[in-house]
C-alpha positions as CSV (number, residue, x, y, z in Angstrom):
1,X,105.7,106.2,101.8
2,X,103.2,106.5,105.0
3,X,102.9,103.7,107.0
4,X,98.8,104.0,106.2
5,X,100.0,103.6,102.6
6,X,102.0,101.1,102.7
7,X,99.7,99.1,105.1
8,X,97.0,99.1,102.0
9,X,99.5,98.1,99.6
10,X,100.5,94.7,102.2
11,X,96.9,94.1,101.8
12,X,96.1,94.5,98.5
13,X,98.7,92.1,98.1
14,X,98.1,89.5,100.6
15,X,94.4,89.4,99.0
16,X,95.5,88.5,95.7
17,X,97.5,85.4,96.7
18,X,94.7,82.4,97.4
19,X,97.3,80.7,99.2
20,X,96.2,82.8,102.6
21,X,92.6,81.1,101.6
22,X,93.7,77.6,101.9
23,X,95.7,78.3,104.8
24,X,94.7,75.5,107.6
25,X,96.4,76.2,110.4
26,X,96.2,78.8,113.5
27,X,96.1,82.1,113.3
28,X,99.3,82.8,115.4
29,X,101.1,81.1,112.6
30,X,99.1,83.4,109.9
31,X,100.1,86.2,111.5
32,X,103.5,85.4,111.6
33,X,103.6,84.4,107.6
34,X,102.4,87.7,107.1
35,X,104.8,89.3,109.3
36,X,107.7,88.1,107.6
37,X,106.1,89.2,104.2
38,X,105.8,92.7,105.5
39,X,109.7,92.4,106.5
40,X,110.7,90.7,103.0
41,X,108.4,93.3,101.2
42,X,109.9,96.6,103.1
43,X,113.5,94.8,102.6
44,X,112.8,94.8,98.6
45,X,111.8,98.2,98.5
């Protein structure tokens, strides 16, 4: 899978959970939420 690919798929996914919407808190944490859902994602793959 290309990085590009894969990169669409993470966010395709990350849209489809609300919970990112209701998020209330800075964006340094957001980014590191979704860092660790790219990790757990490429783990279960």
């Amino acid at each position: 899978m290309t990085q590009d690919r894969l990169v669409v798929e993470l966010i395709v996914t990350l849209k489809g959970w609300r919970l990112l919407l209701q998020l209330r808190c800075s964006t340094n944490r957001i980014t590191d939420i979704v860092k660790a859902v790219v990790v757990l994602h490429h783990a279960s793959t």
